[in-house]
py3Dmol code that shows the C-alpha trace and the ligand (Angstrom):
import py3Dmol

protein = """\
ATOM      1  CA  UNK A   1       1.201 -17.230  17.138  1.00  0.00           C
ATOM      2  CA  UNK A   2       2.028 -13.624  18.034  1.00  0.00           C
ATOM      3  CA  UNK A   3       4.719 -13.469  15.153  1.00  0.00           C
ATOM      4  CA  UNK A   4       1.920 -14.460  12.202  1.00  0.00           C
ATOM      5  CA  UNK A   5       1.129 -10.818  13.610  1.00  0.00           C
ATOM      6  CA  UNK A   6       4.854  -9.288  13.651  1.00  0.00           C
ATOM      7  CA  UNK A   7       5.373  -6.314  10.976  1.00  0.00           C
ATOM      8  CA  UNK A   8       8.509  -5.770  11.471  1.00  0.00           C
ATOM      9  CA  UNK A   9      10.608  -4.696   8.992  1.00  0.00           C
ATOM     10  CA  UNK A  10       7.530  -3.820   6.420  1.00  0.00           C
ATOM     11  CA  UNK A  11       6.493  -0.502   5.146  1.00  0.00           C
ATOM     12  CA  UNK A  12       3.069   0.890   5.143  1.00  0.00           C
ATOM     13  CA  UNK A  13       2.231   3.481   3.469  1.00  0.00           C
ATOM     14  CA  UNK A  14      -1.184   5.193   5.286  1.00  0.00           C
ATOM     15  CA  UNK A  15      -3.208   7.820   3.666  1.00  0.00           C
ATOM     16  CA  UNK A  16      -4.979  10.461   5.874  1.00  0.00           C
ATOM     17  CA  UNK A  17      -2.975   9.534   8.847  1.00  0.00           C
ATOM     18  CA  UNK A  18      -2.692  13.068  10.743  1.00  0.00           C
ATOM     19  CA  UNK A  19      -6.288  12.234  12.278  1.00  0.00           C
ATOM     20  CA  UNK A  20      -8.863  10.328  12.891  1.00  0.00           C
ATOM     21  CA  UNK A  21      -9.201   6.438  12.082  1.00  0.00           C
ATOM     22  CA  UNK A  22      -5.857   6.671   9.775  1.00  0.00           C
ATOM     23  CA  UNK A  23      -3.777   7.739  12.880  1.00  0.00           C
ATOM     24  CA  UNK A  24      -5.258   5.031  15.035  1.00  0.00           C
ATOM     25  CA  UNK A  25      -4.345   2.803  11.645  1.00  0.00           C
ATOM     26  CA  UNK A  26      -0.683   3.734  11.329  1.00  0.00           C
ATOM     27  CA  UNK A  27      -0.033   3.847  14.883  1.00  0.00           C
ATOM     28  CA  UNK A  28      -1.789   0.099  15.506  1.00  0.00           C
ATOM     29  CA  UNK A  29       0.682  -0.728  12.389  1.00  0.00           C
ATOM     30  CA  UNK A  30       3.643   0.632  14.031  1.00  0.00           C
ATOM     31  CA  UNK A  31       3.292  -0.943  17.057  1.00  0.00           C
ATOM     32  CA  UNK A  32       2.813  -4.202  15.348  1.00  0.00           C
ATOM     33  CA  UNK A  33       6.203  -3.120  14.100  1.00  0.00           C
ATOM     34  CA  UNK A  34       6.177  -1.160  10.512  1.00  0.00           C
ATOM     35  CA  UNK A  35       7.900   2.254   9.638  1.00  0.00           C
ATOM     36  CA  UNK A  36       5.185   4.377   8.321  1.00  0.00           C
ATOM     37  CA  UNK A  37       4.784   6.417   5.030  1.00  0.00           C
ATOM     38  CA  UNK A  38       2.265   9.211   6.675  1.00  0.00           C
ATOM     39  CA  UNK A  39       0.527  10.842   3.098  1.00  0.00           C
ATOM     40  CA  UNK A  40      -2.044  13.509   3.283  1.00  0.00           C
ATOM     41  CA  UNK A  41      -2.568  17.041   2.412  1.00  0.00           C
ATOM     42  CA  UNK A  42      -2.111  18.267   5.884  1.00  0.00           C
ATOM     43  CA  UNK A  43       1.590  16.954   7.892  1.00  0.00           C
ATOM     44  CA  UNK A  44       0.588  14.381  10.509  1.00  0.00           C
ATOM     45  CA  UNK A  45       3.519  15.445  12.151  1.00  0.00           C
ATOM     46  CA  UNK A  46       2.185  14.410  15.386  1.00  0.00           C
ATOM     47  CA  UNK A  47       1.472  11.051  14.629  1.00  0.00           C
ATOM     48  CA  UNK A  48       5.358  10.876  12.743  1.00  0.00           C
ATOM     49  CA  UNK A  49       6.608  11.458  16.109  1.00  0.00           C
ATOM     50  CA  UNK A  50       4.615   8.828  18.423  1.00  0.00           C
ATOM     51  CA  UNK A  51       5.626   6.230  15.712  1.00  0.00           C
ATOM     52  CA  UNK A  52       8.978   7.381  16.512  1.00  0.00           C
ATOM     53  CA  UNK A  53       8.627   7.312  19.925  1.00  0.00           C
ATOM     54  CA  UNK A  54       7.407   3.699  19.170  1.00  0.00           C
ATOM     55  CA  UNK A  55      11.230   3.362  17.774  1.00  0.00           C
ATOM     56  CA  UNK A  56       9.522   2.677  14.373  1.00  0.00           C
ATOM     57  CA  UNK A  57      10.207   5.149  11.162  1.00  0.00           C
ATOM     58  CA  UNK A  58       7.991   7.934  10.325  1.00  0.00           C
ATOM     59  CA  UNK A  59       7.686  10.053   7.533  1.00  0.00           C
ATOM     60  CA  UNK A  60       5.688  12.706   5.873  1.00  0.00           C
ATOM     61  CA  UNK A  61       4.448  12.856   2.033  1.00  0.00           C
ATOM     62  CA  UNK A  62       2.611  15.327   1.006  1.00  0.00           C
ATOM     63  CA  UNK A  63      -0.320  14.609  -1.604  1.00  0.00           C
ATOM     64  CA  UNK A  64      -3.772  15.917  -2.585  1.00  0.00           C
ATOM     65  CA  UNK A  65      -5.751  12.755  -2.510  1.00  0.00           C
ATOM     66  CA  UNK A  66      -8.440  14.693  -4.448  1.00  0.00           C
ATOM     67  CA  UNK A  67      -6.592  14.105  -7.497  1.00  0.00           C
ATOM     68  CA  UNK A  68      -5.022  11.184  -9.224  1.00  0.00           C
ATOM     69  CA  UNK A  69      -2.310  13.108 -10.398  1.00  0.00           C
ATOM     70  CA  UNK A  70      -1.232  12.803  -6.828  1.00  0.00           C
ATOM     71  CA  UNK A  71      -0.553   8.973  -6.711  1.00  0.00           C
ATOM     72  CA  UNK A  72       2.485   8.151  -9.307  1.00  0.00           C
ATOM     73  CA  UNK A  73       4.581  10.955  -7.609  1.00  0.00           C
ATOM     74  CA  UNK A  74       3.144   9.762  -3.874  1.00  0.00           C
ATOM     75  CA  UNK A  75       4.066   6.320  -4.648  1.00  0.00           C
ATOM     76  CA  UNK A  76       7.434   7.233  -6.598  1.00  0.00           C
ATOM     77  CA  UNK A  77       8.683   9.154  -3.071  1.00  0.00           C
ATOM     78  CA  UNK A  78       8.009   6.069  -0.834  1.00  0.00           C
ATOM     79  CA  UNK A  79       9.668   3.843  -2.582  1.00  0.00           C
ATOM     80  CA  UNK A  80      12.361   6.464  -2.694  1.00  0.00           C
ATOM     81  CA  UNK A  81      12.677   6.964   1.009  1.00  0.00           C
ATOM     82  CA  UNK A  82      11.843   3.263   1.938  1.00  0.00           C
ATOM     83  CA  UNK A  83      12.618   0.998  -1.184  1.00  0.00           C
ATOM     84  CA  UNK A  84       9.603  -0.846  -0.608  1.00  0.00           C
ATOM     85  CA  UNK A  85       5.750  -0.528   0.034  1.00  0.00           C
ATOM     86  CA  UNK A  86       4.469  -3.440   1.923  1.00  0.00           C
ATOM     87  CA  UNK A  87       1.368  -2.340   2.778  1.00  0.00           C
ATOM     88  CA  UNK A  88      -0.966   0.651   1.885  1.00  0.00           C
ATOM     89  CA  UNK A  89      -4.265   1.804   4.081  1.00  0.00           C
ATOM     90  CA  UNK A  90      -6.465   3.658   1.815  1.00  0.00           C
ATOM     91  CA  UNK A  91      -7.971   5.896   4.445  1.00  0.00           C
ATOM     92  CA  UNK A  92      -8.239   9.239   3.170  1.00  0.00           C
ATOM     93  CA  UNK A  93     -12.346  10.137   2.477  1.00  0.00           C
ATOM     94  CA  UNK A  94     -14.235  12.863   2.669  1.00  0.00           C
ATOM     95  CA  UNK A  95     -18.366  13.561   3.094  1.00  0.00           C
ATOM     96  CA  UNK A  96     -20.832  16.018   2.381  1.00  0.00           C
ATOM     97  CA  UNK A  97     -24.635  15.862   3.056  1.00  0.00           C
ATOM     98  CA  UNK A  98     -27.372  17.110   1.670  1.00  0.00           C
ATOM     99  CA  UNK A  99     -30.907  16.292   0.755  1.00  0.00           C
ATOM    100  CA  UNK A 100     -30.849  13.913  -2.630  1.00  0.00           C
ATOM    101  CA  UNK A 101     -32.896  16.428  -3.971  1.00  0.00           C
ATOM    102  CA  UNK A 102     -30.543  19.634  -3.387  1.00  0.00           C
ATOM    103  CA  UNK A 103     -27.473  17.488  -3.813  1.00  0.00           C
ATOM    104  CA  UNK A 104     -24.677  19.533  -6.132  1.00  0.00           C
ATOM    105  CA  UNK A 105     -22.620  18.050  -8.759  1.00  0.00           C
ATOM    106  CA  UNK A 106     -19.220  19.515  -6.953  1.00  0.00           C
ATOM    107  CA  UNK A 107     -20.384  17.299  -4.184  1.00  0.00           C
ATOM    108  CA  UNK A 108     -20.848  13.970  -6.077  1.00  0.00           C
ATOM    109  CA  UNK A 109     -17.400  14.845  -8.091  1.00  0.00           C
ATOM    110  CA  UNK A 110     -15.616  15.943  -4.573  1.00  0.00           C
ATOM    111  CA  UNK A 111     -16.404  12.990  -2.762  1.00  0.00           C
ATOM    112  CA  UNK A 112     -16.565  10.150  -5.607  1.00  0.00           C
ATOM    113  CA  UNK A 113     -12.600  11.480  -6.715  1.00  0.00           C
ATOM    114  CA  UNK A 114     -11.155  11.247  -3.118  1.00  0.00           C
ATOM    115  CA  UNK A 115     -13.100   8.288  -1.508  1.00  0.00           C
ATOM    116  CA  UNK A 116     -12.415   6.044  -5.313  1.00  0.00           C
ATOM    117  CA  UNK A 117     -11.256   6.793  -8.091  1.00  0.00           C
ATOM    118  CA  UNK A 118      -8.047   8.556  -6.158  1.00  0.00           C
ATOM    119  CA  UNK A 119      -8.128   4.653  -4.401  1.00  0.00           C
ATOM    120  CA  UNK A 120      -8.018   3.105  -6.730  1.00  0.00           C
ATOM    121  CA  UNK A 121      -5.534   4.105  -8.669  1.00  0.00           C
ATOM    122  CA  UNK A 122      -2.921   4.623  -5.523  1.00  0.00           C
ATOM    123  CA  UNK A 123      -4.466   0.683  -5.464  1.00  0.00           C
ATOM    124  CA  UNK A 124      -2.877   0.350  -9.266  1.00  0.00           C
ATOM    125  CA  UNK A 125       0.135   1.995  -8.601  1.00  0.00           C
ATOM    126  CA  UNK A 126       1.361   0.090  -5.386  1.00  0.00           C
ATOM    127  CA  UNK A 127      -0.242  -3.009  -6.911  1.00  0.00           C
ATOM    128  CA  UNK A 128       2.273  -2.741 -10.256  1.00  0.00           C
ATOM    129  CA  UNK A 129       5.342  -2.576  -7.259  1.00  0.00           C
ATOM    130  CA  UNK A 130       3.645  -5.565  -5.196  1.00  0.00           C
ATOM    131  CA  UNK A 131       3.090  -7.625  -7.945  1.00  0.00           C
ATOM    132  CA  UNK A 132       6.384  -7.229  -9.279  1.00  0.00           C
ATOM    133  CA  UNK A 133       7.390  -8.401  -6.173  1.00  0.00           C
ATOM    134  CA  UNK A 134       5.469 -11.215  -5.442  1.00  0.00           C
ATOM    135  CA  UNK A 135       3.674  -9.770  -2.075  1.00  0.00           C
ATOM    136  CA  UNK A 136       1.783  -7.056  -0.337  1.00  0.00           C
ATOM    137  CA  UNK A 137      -1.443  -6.195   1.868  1.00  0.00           C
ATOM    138  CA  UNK A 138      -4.113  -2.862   0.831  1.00  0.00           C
ATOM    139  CA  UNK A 139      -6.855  -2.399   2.919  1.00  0.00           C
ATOM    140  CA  UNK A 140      -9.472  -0.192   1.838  1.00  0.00           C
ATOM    141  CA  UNK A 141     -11.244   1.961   4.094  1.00  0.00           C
ATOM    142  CA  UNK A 142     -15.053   0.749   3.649  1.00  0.00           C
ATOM    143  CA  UNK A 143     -18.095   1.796   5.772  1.00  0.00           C
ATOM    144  CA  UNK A 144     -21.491   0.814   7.056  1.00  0.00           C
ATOM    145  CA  UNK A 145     -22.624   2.507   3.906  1.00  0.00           C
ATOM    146  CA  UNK A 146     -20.512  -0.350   1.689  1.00  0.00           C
ATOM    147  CA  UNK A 147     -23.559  -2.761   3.039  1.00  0.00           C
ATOM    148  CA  UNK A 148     -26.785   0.526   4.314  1.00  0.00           C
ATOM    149  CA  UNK A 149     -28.134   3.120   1.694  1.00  0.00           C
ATOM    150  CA  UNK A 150     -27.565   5.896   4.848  1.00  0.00           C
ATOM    151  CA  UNK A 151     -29.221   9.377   3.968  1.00  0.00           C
ATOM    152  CA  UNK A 152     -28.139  12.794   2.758  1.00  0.00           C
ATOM    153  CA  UNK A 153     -24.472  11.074   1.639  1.00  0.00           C
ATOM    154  CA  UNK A 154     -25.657  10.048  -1.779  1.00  0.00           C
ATOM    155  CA  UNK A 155     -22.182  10.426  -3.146  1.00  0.00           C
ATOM    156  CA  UNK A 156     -20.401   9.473   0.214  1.00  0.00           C
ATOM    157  CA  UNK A 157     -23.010   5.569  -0.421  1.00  0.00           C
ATOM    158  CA  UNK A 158     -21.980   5.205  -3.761  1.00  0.00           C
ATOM    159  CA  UNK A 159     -18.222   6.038  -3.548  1.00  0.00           C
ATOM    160  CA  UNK A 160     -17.756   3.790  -0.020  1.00  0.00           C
ATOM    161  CA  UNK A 161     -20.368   0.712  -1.988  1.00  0.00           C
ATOM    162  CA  UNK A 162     -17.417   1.299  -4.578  1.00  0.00           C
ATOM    163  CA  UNK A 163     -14.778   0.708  -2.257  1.00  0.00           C
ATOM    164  CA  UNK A 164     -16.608  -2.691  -1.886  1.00  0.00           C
ATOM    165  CA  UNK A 165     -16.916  -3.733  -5.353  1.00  0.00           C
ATOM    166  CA  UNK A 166     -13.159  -2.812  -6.217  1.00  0.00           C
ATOM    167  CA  UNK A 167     -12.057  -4.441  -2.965  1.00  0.00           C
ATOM    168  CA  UNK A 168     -13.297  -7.495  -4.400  1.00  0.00           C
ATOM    169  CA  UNK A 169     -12.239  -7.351  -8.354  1.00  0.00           C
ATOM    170  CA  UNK A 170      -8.847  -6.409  -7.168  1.00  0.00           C
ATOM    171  CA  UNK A 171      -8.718  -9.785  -4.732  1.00  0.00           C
ATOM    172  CA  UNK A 172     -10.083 -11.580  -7.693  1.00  0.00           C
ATOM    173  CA  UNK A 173      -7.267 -10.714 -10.049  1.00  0.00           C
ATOM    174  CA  UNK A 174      -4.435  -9.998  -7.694  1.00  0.00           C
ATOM    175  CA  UNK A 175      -4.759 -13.142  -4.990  1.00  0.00           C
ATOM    176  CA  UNK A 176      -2.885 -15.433  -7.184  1.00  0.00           C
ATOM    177  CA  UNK A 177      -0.563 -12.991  -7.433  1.00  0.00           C
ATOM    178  CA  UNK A 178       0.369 -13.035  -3.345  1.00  0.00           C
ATOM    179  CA  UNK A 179      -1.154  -9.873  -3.046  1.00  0.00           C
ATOM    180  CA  UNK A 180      -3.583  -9.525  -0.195  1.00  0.00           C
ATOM    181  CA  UNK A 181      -6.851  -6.867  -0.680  1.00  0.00           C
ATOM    182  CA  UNK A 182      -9.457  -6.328   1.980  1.00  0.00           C
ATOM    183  CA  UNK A 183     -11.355  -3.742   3.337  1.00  0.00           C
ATOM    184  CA  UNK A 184     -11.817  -2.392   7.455  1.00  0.00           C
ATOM    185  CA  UNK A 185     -15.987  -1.190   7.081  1.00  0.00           C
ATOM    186  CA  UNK A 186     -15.901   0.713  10.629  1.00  0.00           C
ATOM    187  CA  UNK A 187     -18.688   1.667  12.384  1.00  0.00           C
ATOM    188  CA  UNK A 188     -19.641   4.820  13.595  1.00  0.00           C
ATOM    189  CA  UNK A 189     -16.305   6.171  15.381  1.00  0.00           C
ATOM    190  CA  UNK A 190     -15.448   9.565  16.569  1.00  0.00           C
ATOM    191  CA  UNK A 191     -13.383  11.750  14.233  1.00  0.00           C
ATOM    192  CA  UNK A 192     -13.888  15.099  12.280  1.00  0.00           C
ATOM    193  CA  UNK A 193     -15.783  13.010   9.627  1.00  0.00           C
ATOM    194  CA  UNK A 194     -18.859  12.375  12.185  1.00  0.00           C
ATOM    195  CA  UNK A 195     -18.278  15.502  14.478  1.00  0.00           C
ATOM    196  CA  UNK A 196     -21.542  17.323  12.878  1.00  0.00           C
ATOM    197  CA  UNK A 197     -23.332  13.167  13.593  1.00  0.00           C
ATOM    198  CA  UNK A 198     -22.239  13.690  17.635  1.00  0.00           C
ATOM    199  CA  UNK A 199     -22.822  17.349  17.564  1.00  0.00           C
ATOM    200  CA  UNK A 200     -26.583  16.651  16.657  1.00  0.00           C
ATOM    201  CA  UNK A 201     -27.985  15.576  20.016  1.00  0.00           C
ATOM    202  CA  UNK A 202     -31.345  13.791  18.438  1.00  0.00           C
ATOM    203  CA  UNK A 203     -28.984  11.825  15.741  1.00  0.00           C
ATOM    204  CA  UNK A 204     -26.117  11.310  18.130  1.00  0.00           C
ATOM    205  CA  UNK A 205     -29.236   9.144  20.699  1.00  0.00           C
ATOM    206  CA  UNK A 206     -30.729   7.653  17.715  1.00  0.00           C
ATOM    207  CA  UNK A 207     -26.885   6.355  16.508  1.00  0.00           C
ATOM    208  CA  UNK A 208     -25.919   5.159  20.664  1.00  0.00           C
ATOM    209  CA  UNK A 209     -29.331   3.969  20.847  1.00  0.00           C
ATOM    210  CA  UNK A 210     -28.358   1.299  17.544  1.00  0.00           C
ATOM    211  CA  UNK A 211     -25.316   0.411  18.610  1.00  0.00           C
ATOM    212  CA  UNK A 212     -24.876  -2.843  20.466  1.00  0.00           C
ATOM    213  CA  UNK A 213     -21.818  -1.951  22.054  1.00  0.00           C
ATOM    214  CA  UNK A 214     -23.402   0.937  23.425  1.00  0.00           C
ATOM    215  CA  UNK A 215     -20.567   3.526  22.910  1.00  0.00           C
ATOM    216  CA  UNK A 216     -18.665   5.413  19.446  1.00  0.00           C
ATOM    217  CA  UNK A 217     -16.191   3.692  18.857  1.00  0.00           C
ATOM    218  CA  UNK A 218     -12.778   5.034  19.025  1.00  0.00           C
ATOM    219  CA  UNK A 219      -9.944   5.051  16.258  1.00  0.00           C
ATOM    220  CA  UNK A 220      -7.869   2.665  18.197  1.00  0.00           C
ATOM    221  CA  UNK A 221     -10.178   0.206  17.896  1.00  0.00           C
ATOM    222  CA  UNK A 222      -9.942  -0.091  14.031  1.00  0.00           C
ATOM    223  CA  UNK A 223      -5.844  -0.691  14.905  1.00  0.00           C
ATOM    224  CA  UNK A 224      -6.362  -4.625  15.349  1.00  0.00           C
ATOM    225  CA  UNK A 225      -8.227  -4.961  12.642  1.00  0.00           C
ATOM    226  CA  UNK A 226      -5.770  -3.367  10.453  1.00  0.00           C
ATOM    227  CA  UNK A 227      -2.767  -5.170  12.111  1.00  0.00           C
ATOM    228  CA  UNK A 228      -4.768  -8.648  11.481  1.00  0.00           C
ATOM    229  CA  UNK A 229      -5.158  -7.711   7.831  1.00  0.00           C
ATOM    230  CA  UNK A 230      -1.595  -6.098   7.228  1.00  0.00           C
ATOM    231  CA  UNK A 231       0.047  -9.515   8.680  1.00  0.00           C
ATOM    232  CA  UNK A 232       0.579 -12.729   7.532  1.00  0.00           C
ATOM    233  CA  UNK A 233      -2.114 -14.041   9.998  1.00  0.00           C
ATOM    234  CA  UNK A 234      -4.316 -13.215   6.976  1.00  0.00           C
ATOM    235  CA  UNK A 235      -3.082 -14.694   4.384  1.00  0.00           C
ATOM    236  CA  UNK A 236      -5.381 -16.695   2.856  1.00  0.00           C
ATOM    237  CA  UNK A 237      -8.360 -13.512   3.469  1.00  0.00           C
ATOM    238  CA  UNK A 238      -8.950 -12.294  -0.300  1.00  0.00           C
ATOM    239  CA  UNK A 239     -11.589  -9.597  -1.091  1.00  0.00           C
ATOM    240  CA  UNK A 240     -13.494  -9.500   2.727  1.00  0.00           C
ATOM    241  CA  UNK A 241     -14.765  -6.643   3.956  1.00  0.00           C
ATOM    242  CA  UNK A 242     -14.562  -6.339   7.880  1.00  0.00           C
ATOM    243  CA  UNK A 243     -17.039  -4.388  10.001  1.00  0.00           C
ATOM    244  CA  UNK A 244     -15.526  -2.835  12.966  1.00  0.00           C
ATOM    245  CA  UNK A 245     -18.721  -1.615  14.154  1.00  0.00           C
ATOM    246  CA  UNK A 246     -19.787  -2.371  17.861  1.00  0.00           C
ATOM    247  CA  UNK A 247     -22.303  -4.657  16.613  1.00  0.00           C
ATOM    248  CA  UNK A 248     -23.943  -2.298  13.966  1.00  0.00           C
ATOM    249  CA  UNK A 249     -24.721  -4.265  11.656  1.00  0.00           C
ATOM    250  CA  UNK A 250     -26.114  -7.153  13.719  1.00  0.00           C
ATOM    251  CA  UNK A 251     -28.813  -5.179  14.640  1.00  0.00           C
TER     252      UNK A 251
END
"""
ligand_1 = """\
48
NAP
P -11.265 12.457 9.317
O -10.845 12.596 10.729
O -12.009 13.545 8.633
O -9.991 12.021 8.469
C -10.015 11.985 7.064
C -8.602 11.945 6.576
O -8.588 11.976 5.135
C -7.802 13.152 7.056
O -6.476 12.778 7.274
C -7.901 14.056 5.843
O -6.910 15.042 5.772
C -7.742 13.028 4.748
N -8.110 13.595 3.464
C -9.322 14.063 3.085
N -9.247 14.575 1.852
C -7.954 14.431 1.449
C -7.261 14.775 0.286
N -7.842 15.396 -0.743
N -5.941 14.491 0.198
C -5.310 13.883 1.234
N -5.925 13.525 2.365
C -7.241 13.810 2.480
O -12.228 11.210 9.184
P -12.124 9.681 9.625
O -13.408 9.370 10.249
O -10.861 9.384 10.329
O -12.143 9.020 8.184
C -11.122 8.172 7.686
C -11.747 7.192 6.713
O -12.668 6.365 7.428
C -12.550 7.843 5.594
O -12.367 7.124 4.392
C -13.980 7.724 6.087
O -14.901 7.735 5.039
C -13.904 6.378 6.758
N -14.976 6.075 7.707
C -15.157 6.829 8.838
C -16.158 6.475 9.728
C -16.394 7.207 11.004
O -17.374 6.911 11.692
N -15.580 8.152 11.386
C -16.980 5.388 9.460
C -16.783 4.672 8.301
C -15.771 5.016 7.437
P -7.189 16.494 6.435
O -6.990 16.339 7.901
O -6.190 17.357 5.774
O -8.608 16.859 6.091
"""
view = py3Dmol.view(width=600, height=400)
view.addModel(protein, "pdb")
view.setStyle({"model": 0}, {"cartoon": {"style": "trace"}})
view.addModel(ligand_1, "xyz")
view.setStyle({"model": 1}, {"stick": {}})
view.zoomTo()
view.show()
């Protein structure tokens, strides 16, 4: 059973994988076996070296997410360096708060860019190579906020409720076409998106207090998920969106 979960040999390219949940991502993946295309506007350099240490390859590509004219060249430069994209972790997201009634048009446009419309069109472009091919697994990053209406993140609900929607249309039109898309909806999990969340002692009780599991999670627990939904253990899952959330969303 353990190979339906083998990656070796595939290439995944992770966005946003210096930090945070895409590190835990790419370096779940690469233990599972992939070489890992590392993209982001700052060099995860350190996470390039503990897939190395993993005896896996890791490289860097640089690309501002916040703009689509990032993703042909992104996309062009893995398939370079690799000759193949197997997989692709849309991870990269940003968030702002603020009041609904104070909130700025830079912040709808900042978030709503980086968090969808930059997914999903790195989505189109690895989907044209994957198709051509016959195969290949993207998982969107999702959130609790694909399913809750949260507050002060009007543009971080909509773009992440996106991320939902598209997760499904692609499935719907690409499934027949071997390719694989799902979605990872974590739960609330330490990283420098929620540091101002744990910093704020009364939300930090109210958010432990919710969660079944009792704890934050922690990147590395969003690593089996993506491994189950990179291999060919999931197959025949089209369009599902998986909470990783201690419970969450049982409450
Ligand atoms: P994080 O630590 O802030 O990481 C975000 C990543 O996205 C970083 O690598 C960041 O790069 C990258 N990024 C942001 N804007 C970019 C841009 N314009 N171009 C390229 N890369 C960019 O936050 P995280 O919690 O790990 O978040 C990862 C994903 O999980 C996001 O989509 C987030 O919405 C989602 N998520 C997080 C939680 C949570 O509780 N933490 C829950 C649900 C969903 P820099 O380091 O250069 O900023």
């Amino acid at each position: 059973m353990t190979q339906s979960f083998d990656l070796s040999g595939k290439v995944a390219l992770v966005t946003g994988a210096n930090t945070g949940i895409g590190q835990g991502i790419a370096l779940a993946l690469a233990g599972a076996g992939a070489d890992i295309a590392a993209a982001g506007r700052s060099p995860a350099d350190e996470t390039v070296g503990k897939v190395r240490a993993l005896g896996r390859r890791g490289e860097n590509f640089a690309a501002d997410l916040s703009s689509v004219a990032a993703v042909q060249p992104l996309v062009d430069a893995v398939l370079a360096a690799f000759g193949r994209i197997d997989i692709v972790v849309n991870n990269a997201g940003i968030i702002r708060r603020a009041d609904a009634v104070d909130f700025t048009e830079e912040d709808w446009d900042a978030v709503m860019d980086t968090n969808l419309k930059t997914l999903f069109f790195l989505c189109q472009a690895a989907g044209k190579h994957m198709i051509a091919r016959g195969s290949g697994k993207i998982i969107n990053i999702a959130s609790m906020l694909t399913f809750q209406g949260g507050i002060r993140v009007p543009s971080y609900t909509a773009s992440k409720s996106g991320v939902g929607g598209l997760t499904k249309l692609l499935a719907n039109e690409w499934a027949a076409k071997g390719i694989n898309v799902n979605a990872i909806a974590p739960g609330y999990i330490a990283t420098n998106n929620t540091a101002a969340l744990q910093a704020d002692e009364t939300r930090n009780r109210q958010i432990m207090e919710r969660i079944p599991a009792g704890r934050w999670g922690d990147p590395a627990d969003i690593g089996g998920a993506a491994v189950f939904l990179a291999s060919r253990a999931s197959d025949y899952v089209q369009g599902h969106i998986l909470a990783v959330d201690g419970g969450w969303l049982a409450r």
